[in-house]
N, C-alpha and C positions, 0 to 999 in steps of 0.2 A: 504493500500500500504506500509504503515511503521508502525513499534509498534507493529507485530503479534508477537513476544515473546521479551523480556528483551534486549538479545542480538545481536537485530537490529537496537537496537540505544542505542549505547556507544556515552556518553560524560564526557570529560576526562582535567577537570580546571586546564588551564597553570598561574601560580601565581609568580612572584619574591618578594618571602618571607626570611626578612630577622633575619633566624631562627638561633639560637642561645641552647648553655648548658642550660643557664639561662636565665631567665624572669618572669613578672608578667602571663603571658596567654602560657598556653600549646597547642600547634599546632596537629590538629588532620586531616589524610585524612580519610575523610568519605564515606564509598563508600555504594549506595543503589539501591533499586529495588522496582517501588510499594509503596512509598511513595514520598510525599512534600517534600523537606523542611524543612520547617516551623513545618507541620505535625511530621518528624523525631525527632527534637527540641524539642518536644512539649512534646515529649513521653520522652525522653531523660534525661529532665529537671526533667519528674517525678520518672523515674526509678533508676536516681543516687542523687536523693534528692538535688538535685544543681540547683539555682533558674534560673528562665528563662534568667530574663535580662543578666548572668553572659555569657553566648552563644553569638558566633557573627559569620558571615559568611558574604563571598562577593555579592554573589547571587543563585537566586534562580533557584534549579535547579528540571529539569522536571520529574513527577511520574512514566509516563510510559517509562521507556528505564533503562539502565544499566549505572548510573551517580558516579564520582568522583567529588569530591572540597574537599574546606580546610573550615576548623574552629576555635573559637578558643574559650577556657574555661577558665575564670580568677576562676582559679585553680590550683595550682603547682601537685596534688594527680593527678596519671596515672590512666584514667577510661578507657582503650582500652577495649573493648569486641566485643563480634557477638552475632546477634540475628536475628529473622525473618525479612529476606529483606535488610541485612544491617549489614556492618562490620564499626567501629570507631578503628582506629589506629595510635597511637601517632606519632609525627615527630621531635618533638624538642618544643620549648620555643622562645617566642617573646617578647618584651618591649612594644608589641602594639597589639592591638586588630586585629582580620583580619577584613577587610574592601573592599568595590567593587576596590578604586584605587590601589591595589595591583594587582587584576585579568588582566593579556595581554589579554586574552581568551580564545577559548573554542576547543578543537579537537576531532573532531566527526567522526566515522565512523559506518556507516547506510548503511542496506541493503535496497533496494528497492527491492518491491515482486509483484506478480500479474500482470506482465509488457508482452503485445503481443508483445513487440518485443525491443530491446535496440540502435537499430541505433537513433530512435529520441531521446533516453538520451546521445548517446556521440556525436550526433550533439549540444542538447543544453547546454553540461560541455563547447565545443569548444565556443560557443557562450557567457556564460557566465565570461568565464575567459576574455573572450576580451569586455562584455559590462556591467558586474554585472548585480547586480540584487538589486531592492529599497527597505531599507532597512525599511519598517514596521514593526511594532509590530502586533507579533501572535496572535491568538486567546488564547494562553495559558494566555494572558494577560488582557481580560476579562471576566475572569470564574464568575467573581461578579458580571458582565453587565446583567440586567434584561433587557428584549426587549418591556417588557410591560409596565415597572416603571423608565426604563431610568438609569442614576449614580447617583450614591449616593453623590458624590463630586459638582456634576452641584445642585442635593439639596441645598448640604449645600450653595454654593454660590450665591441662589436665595432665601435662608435664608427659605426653605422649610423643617423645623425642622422632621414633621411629616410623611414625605413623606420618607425625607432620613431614620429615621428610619424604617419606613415600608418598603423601599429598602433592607438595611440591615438583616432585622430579615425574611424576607416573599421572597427572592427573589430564584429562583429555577435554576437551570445550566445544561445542559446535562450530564454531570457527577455523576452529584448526584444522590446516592442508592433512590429506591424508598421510603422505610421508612422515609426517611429525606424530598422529595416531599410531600409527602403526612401530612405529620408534618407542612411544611411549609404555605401548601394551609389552612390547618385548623387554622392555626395563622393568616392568611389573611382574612377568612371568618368570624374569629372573632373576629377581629381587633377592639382595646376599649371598649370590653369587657377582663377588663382587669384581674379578676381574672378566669375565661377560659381559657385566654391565660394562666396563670400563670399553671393551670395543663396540660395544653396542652406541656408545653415548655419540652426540651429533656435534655438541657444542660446548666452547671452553669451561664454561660452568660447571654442566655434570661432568666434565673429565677432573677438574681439578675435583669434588666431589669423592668422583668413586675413586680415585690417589688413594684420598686421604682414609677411604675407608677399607681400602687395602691392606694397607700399613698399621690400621685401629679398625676392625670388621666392625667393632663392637659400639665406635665411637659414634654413636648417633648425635649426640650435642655438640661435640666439635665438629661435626660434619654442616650442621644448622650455621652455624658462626660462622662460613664461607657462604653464605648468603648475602646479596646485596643489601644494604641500607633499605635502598628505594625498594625495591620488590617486598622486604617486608612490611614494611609500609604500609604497600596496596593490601598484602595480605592480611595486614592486621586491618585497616579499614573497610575491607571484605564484609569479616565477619560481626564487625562495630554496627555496618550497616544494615546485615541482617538480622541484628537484634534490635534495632531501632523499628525496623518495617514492622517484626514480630510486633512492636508495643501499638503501633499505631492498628494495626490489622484488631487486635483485640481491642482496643478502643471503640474504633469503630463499630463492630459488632454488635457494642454494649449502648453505646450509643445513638445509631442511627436506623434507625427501620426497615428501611430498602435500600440495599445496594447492589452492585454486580460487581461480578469476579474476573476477572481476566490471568490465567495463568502464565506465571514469572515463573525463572529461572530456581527462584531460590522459597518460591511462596504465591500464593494470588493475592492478585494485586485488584484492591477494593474498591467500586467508586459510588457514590451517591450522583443521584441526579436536583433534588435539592433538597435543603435540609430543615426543619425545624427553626424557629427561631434559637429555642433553647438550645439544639444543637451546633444552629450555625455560631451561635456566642460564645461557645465550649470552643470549638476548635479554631475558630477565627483568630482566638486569643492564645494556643496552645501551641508551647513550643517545650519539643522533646529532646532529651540529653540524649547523646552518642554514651556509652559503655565506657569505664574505666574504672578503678577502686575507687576515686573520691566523684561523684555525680547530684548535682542537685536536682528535683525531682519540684515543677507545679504545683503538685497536689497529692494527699493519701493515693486516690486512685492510681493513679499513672507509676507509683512507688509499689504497692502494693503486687500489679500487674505485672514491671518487672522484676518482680521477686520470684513470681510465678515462672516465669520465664527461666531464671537463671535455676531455680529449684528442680522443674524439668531437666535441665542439662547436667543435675548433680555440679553449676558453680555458684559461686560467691563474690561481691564484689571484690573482695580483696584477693579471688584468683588474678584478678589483672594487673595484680605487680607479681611479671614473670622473672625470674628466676635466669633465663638466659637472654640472648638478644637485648643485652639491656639498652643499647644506643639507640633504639625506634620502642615507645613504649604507648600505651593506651592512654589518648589524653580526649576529657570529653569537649563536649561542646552544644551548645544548643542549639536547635533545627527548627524550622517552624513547620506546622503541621499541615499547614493549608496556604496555597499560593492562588491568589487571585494574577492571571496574566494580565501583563501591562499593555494597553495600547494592541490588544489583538483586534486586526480588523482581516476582512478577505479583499485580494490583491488583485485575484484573476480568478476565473471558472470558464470552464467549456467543457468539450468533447477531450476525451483523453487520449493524443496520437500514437500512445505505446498496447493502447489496450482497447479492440475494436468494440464500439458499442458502450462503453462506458465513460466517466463522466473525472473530472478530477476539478481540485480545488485548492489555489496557492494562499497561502495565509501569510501572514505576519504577524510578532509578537515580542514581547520581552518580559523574562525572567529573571530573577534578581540569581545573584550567584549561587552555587548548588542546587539548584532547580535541572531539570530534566525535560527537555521539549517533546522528547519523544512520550513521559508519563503524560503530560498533556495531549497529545494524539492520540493514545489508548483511549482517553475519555472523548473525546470527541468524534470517535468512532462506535462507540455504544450506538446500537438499535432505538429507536425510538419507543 
């Protein structure tokens, strides 16, 4: 419905950067197509000989669509260039690294495609401006979530050394090329047999990896501590995220009368078409903590509920001062529960020329930072 070519989903990072002649970090807008991120970064780092860590960015933005954000290089030398899927162009000079508190958020504009008909998307824009839409995290945010082996961060804080490794190295995603599935199941099937793995492995990571566990079969925790910073990161933010959506999915429940389901990655994802006043006043105002040992909590409810939550899992909040990895650690933060979109209006509509006989519809909008344009499309593709 969205994502059949680049240019159906533009996202375009509103930033108040304050750019300058001069500074330590040179400011770059990055624009790309068909990469990560992190991925772009990664390549980036090796093509201009300029070490990783020296890169910085607010957030992560999505592979499949036509994406802008800002960067920054602690580097004064101009590396502007274009290459496949991807222009870098200078902007000026900072005294500060770019970072997510700089980002307002994000403006999107997405076609919608394959649609019998548009009255029930501009009934549900009408419905949405007047009752949002709850603000979960995507599935683009559990691309590392194994279904069969669980998170890698719940490992670690059930101090399942082994396991989270075997998450980590063996875990498989809808996205991923076949080659790299098929890489990974053979890593699983022969799992501790550790020089197999060692030929089996693809990439400088698991080889330094399964070295190390050559040398120590045994040693699952120092094997962990050859993990990137960043990667654990995502992986702790992973699982941060999936107990955030767990609290608001129960909320919801308790709260609102009618809603529909949409199945997620990691859960279904809930939506109301409208709500209560006394509902809509609950969650209008309700913003929910991310996961760590010290977390402040709205109300009894919403405390109580993640209790329930961590009880289930056999944790505690004080599991989340872990024990190893201690350089990336669980830090909360507060989320609001409900995002009313900015400024959504419709752009264009017609006939759909990728899809005979059907109808599509281009929008525009804006989300304030950690919002998800795509959770907004979910809802506006609900049935009437």
């Amino acid at each position: 419905m969205i994502k059949s070519i680049p240019g159906d989903f533009i996202v375009e990072e509103k930033a108040d950067l304050p750019l300058g002649e001069r500074g330590g970090y040179r400011v770059y807008l990055l624009q790309k197509s068909n990469w990560t991120t992190l991925d772009l970064i990664y390549f980036l780092s090796h093509s201009l000989s300029v070490p990783f860590k020296k890169f910085s960015y607010g957030g992560k933005k999505d592979k499949h669509g036509l994406t802008y954000q800002f960067i920054t290089i602690r580097d004064k030398r101009d590396f502007s260039k274009r290459g496949k899927g991807f222009s870098l162009e200078s902007k000026g000079f900072m005294e500060r690294r770019m970072s997510p508190d700089l980002i307002k958020g994000n403006f999107f504009t997405i076609t919608i495609r394959n649609l019998r008909d548009l009255e029930s998307i501009e009934k549900n824009i009408e419905e949405t401006k007047k009752f949002g839409f709850p603000n979960f995290f995507d599935d683009q945010r559990f691309r590392s979530f194994s279904p069969e082996r669980g998170f890698f961060a719940e490992k670690i804080l059930k101090k399942h050394w082994n396991g989270a490794l075997q998450v980590f190295l063996t875990s498989i995603y809808p996205e991923m090329r076949r080659k790299d599935r098929q890489s990974k199941e053979a890593l699983l099937e022969n799992w501790r047999d550790w020089e197999t793995c060692l030929r089996l492995a693809k990439y400088p990571l698991e080889k330094r990896i399964f070295r190390h566990l050559i040398n120590n079969p045994k040693d699952f925790r120092g094997a962990l501590q050859l993990v990137p910073e960043e990667e654990v990161s995502m992986l702790y933010s992973s699982f941060q995220s999936h107990l955030w959506n767990e609290l608001l999915r129960r909320l919801i429940k308790e709260k609102v009368k009618d809603f529909e389901e949409i199945k997620g990655s990691e859960g279904s994802y809930l939506f109301w078409k409208r709500l209560d006043d006394s509902a809509f006043f609950y969650f209008s105002n309700l913003e929910l903590p991310t996961s760590s040992a010290k977390m402040e909590f709205p109300d009894d409810l919403t405390h109580s509920r993640y209790e329930e939550i961590l009880k289930e899992r056999n944790l505690k909040k004080s599991s989340f001062r872990t024990e190893i990895l201690t350089r990336v650690y669980f830090k909360s933060f507060m989320r609001k529960a409900v995002i009313i979109p900015g400024d959504i209006k419709i752009i264009d509509k017609g006939k759909d020329e990728l899809h005979q006989g059907k109808m599509k519809m281009t929008i525009s909008f804006f989300l304030p930072r950690g919002s998800y344009g795509t959770m907004l499309i979910k809802r506006l593709s609900l049935e009437p």
